[in-house]
C-alpha positions as CSV (number, residue, x, y, z in Angstrom):
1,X,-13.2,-8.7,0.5
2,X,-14.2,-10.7,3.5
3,X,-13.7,-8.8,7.0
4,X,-11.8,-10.7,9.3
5,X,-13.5,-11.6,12.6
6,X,-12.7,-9.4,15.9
7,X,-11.2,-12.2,18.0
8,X,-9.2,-13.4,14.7
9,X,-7.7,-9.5,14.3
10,X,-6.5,-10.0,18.0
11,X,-4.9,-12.8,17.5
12,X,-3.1,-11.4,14.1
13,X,-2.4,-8.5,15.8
14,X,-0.2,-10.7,18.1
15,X,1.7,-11.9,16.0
16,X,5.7,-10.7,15.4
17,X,5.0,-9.6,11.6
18,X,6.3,-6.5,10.5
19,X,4.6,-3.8,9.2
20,X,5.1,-1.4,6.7
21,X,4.7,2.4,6.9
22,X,4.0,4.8,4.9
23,X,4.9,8.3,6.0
24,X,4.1,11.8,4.3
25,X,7.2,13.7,2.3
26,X,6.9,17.5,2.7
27,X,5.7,17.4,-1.0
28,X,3.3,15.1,0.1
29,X,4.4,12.2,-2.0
30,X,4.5,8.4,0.5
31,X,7.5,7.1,2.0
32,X,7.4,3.6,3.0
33,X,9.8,1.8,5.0
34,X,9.5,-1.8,7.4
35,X,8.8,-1.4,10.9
36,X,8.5,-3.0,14.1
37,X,5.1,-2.1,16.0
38,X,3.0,-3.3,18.9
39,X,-0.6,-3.6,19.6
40,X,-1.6,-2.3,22.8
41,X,-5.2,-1.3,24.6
42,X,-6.5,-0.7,20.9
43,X,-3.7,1.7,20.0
44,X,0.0,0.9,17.9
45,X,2.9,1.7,19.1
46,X,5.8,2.1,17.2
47,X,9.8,2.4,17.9
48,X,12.3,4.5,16.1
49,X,14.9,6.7,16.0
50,X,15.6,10.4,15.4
51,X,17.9,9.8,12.3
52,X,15.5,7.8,10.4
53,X,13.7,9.3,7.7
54,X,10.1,8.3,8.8
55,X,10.5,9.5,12.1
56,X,11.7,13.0,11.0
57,X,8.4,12.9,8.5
58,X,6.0,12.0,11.5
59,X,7.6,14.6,13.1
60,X,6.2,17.7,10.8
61,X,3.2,15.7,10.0
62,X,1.9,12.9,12.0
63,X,-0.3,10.8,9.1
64,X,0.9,7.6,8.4
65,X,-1.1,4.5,7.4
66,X,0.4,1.0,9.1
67,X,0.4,-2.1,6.7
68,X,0.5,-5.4,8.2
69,X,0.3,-8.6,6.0
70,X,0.6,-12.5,6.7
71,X,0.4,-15.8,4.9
72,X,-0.6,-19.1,6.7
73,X,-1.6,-19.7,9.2
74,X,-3.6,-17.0,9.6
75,X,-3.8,-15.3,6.1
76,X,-4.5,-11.5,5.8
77,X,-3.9,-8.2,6.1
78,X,-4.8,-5.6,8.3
79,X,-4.1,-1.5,7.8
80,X,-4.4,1.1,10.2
81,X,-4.6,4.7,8.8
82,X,-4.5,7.6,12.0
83,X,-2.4,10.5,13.8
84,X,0.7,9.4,15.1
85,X,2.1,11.4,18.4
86,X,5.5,11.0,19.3
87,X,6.2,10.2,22.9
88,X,9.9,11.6,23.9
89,X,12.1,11.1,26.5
90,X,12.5,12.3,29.2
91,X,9.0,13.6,29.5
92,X,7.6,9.9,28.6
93,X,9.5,6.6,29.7
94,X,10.0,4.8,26.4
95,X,11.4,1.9,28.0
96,X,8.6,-0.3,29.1
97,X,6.8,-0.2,25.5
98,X,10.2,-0.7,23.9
99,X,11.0,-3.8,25.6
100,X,7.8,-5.2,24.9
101,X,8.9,-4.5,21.4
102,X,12.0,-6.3,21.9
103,X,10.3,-9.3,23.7
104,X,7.7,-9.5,20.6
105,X,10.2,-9.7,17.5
106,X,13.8,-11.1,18.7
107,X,12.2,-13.1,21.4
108,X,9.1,-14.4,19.4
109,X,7.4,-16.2,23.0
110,X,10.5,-18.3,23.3
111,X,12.3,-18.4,26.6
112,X,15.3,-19.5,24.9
113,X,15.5,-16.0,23.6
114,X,15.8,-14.6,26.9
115,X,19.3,-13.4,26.3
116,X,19.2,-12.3,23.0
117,X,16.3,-10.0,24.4
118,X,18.2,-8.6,26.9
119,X,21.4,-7.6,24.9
120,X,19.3,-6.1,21.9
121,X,17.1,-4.0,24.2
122,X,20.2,-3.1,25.8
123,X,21.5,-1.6,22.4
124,X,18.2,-0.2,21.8
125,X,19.1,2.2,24.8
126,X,22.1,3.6,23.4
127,X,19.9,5.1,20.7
128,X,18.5,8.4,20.5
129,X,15.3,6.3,20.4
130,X,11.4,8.2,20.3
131,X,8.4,6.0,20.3
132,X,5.2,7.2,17.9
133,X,1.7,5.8,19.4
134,X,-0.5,5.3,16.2
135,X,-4.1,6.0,17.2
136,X,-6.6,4.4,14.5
137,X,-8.5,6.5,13.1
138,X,-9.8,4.0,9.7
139,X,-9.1,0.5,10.0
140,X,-9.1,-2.8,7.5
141,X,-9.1,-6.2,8.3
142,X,-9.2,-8.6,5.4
143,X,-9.1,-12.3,6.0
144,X,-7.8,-13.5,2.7
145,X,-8.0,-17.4,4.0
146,X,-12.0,-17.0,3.2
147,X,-11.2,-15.0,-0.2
148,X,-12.1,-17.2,-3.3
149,X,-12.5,-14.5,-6.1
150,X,-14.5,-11.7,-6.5
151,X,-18.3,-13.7,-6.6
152,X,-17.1,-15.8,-3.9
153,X,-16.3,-12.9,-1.6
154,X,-19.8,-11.4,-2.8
155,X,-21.8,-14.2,-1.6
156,X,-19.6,-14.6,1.6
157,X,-20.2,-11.0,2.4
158,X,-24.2,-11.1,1.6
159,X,-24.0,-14.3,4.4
160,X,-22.3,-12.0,6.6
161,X,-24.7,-9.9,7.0
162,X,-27.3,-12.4,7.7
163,X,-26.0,-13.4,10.9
């Protein structure tokens, strides 16, 4: 499949999709479950609670692969396998990165959304929140808007590494 391009991974990777993760069961079986995420200084970061399942499963074992996947405009996927450490209050000030959260998904770059922000992210602290920092150790960027079929994305790969 045809990589997608460093500066176009940036930009996908700013972009309020969500992700899916998939967590380790103590018999080792996946768990997958939607989640909010941000990119930040080539590292995800990642917002949850102490009830949820996936957050108790990172907990014992910290491997978890991140899923992220988009249509148009910008058409592919990207995946993110790695260690997650948690980062607990109130040895580590979850605040700042969770906002930033906050800002990316309810307010989506629109001012207009100012408020909305605000009162979520107000909720948000009311939680027994923890955040997890994903550090990539593997990572996959497809570009699926250059994919035509498996001798398409042969040739397009054998141009690749021409240039």
């Amino acid at each position: 499949m045809p990589r997608m391009k460093p500066e176009d991974v940036e930009t996908f990777l700013q972009q309020p999709i969500v992700g899916v993760i998939a967590t380790l069961r103590r018999d080792g079986m996946p768990y997958t479950v939607p989640v909010w995420w941000l990119w930040k200084d080539g590292e995800i970061w990642i917002t949850g609670t102490y009830s949820r399942v996936w957050c108790k499963q990172l907990l014992q074992d910290g491997r978890a692969s991140l899923c992220i996947e988009s249509g148009a405009p910008l058409s592919g996927h990207v995946e993110f396998d790695g260690i997650c450490t948690p980062f607990e209050r109130p040895g580590f000030d979850i605040w700042p990165i969770s906002r930033l959260l906050a800002e990316k998904y309810v307010g989506r770059g629109d001012p207009a959304n100012a408020e909305a922000v605000d009162k979520f992210f107000a909720n948000m602290q009311t939680e027994p929140r923890l955040l997890f920092r994903l550090a990539p150790q593997v990572t996959r960027a497809i570009d699926m808007r250059v994919y035509r079929g498996k001798r398409a994305d042969r040739e397009y790969q054998e141009g690749q590494r021409g240039e």
